[in-house]
N, C-alpha and C positions, 0 to 999 in steps of 0.2 A: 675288885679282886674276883669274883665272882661271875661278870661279866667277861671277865677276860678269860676265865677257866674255861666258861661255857665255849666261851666265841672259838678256840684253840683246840678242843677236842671235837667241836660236832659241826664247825664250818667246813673243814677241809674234809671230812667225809661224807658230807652231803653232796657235796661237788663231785666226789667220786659216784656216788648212787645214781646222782641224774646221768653221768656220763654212761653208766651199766644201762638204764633204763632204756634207751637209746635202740639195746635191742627192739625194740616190740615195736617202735617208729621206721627202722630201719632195715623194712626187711630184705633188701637186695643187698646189704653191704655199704660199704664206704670203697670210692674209688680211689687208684693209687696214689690221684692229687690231693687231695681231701686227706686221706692218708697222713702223708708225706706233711701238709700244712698243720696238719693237729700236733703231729709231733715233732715239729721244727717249733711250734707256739710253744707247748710245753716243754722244750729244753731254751728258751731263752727267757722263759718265766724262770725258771730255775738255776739259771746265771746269773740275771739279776736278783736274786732270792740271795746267791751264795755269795753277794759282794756287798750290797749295798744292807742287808739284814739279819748277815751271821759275820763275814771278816768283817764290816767296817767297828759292827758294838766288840769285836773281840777284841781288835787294836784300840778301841778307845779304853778299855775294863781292864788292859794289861798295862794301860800307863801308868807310869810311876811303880810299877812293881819295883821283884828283886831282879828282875830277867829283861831285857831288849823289849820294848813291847811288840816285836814281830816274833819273837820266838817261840809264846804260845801258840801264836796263829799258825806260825808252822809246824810246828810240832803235832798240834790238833789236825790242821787240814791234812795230814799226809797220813795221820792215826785213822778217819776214817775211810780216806783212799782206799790203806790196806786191809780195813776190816769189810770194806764190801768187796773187797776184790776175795779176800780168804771167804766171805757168802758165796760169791759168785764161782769162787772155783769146787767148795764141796757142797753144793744145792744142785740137783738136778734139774734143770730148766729150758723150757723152749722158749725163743724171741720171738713177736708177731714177724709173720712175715718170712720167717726161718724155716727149714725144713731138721735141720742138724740141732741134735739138744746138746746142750752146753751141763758141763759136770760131771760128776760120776756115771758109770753104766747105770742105766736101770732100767726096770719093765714098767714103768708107769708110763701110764697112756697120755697123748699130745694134749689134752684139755688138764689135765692134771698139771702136767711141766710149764704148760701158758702160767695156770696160776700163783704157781711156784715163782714165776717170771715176776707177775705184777707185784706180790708179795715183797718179793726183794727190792723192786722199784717205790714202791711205797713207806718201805721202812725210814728211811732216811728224810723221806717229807715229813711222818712224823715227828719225827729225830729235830728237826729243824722247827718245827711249831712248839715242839715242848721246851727246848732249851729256851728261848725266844720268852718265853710262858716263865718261864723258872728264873729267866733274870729279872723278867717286872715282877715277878711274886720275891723275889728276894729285896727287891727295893734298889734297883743297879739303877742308877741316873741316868744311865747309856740307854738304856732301853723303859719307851712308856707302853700305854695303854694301847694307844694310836699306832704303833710299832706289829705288838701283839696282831692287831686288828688287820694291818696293813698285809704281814705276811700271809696269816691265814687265809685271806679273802684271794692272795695271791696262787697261792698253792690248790685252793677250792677250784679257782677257775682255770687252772691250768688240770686240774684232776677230771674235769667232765669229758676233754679228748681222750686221756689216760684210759678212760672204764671205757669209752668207747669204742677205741681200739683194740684193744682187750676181750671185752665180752662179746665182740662181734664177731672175732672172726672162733669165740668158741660154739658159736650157733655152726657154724662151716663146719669144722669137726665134728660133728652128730651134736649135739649137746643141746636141747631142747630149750627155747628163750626164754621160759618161766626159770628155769635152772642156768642159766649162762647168768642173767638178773643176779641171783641170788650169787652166785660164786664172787663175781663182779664187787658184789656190794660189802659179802663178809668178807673180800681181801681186804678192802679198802680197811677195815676195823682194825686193820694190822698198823693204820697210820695214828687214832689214838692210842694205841696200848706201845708205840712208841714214843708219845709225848709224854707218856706217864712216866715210862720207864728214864726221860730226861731229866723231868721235874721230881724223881726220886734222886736218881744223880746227883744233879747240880745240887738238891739243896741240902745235899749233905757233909760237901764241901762247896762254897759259894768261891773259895777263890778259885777254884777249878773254871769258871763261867767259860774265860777267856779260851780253854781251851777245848770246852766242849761247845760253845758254836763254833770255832772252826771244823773242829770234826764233825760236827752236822754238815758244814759248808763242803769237806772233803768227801763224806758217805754222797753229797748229792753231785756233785760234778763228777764222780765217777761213773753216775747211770747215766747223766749227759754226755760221757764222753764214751761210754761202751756201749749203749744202748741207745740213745736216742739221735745223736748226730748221725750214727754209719747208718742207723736206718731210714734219714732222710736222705743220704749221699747214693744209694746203690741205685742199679737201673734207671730209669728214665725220671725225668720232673726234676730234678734234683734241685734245679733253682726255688721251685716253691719249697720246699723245705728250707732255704735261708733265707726266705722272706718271712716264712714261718718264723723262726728263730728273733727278725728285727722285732718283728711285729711283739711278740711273748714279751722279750728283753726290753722293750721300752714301756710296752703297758706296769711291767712289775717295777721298773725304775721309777714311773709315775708316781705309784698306787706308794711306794714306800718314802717319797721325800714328799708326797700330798697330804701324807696322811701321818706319816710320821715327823 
């Protein structure tokens, strides 16, 4: 139990801190292929995350219910669609790579709305660890140890492009590397304190499971499909960004029926 606590809150932020780190290594930047390839990996890590490790345990956890067992799953997937989308519409944020902030008017500065950016992209990875976390700590058959261990390790590895892309281009914007680091690393903290806020959820109604990993699976296909797909698709390279994407989606497909 305790193993699995630890592995769920401090893997998949580590991942993110190395990826922040990156600044101090990288000081010319990341090119638009490179780019383009991190964030094509991390949105097909994050596809296989939202099917083979939040829908497949939701549809197994609603069988035999009182309901279809696809109807949590829909019901949940499209609860968190809407809940990052109402994020996305009243947060004021910049996308890497964007010039135009996205949300309300505001006067906050371009390094400010990046972080706002990752922030929102991060929530839902936690969202997806902690639910995850909350049915093997409730004792779900549907989900083990090895499950727990499978997605964090996936979401870790998909998070070191994440900070990288991120905290580098806040070094561009003025933003000094010892401070892009740091900005980088406390976003990332926003993915435990949404696994907590899961494993408070879930375990206060357990038969709710089935429909909050789907809604973790929904909060996360929504940043893959506003955020990270369009910005492997724009301007030039575009193919390495869906090579990105194979490559992501099949290592996370591995890591969760290898290991789970």
């Amino acid at each position: 139990m305790v193993a699995g606590v630890l592995v769920a809150l401090i893997v998949p932020f580590l991942g993110n801190t190395l990826g922040a780190a990156l600044v101090f290594l990288m000081r010319h930047g990341m090119s638009e292929r490179f780019t383009k390839a991190l964030l094509g990996f991390a949105a097909g890590v994050m596809i296989a995350a939202s099917v083979w490790s939040l829908i497949t345990p939701a549809l197994e956890a609603a069988e035999g219910g009182p309901v279809p067992a696809w109807a949590p799953a829909a019901v949940g997937f499209l609860g968190g669609m809407l809940l990052l989308l109402a994020i996305d519409h009243f947060t004021p944020h910049l996308h890497v790579g964007s010039d135009e902030p996205e949300g309300p008017v505001t006067t906050l500065k371009k390094p400010t709305m990046m972080l706002f950016a990752l922030a929102i992209h991060n929530l839902p990875e936690g969202m997806a660890v902690g639910v995850v976390l909350a049915g093997f700590l409730a004792g779900d058959p549907t989900i083990t140890l090895a499950s727990v261990v499978a997605l964090s390790l996936g979401i870790a590895i998909q998070n070191v492009p994440e900070g990288a892309v991120v905290s580098l281009p806040l070094t561009a914007n003025g933003m000094s590397r010892p401070k892009a680091f740091l900005a980088g690393t406390l976003c990332g903290a926003v993915e435990p304190v949404g696994a907590v806020l899961m494993v408070a959820i879930t375990g206060l109604v357990t038969p709710l499971l089935p429909y909050v990993l789907a809604f973790a699976a929904g909060a996360m296909m929504y940043v893959v499909t506003e955020e990270l797909i369009p910005q492997t698709q724009q301007g030039r390279h575009t193919n390495i960004g869906t090579i990105g994407v194979a490559f992501g989606f099949v290592l996370m497909m591995v890591l969760d029926v290898a290991l789970g």
